[in-house]
C-alpha positions as CSV (number, residue, x, y, z in Angstrom):
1,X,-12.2,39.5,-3.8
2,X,-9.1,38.3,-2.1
3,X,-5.8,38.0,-3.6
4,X,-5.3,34.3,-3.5
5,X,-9.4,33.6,-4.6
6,X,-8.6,35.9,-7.5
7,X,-5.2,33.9,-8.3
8,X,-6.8,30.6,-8.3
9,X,-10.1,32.0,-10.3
10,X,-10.3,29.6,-13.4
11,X,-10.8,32.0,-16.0
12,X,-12.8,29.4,-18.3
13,X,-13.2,26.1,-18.7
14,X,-10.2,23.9,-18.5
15,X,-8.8,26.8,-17.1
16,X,-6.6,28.1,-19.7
17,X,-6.6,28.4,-23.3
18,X,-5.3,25.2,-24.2
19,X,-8.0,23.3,-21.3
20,X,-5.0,22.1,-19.5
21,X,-6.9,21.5,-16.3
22,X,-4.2,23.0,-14.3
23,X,-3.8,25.5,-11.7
24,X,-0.1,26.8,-11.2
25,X,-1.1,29.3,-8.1
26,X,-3.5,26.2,-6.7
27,X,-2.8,26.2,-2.6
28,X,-4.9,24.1,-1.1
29,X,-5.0,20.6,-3.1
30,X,-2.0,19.3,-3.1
31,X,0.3,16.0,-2.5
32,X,-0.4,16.9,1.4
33,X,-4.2,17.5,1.4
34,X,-5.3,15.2,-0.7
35,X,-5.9,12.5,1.4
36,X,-8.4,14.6,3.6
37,X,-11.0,14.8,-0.1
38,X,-14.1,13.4,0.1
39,X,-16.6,13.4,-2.4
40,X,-19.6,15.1,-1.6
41,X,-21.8,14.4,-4.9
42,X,-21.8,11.4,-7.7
43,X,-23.4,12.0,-11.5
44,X,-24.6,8.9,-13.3
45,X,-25.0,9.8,-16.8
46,X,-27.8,9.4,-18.4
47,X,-26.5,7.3,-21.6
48,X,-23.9,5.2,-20.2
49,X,-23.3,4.2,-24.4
50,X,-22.2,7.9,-25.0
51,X,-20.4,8.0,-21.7
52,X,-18.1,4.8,-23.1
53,X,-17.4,6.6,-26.5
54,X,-16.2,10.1,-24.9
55,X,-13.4,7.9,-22.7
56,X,-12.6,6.0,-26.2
57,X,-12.2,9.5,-27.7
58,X,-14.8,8.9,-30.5
């Protein structure tokens, strides 16, 4: 494995211990690339109820 696919590699979810969601040694997304995403899938959930509690944090 390269160097910088091995420095990105998220070691679990969330990516660190605490689930940060953050990637210090990410490269490629950033304030300049950004733009150029596209999304290339959608999920519908299948309980939109349980959906609307997990943003609410209950």
């Amino acid at each position: 494995m390269s160097r910088a696919a091995t420095a990105s590699a998220w070691p679990q979810p969330g990516y660190d211990v605490g689930q940060s969601y953050y990637n210090s040694h990410e490269s490629i997304v950033n304030a300049g690339t950004v733009q150029t995403l596209r999304r290339r899938w959608l999920a519908t959930p299948l309980y939109a109820d349980s959906l609307e509690k997990t943003l609410k944090g209950e």
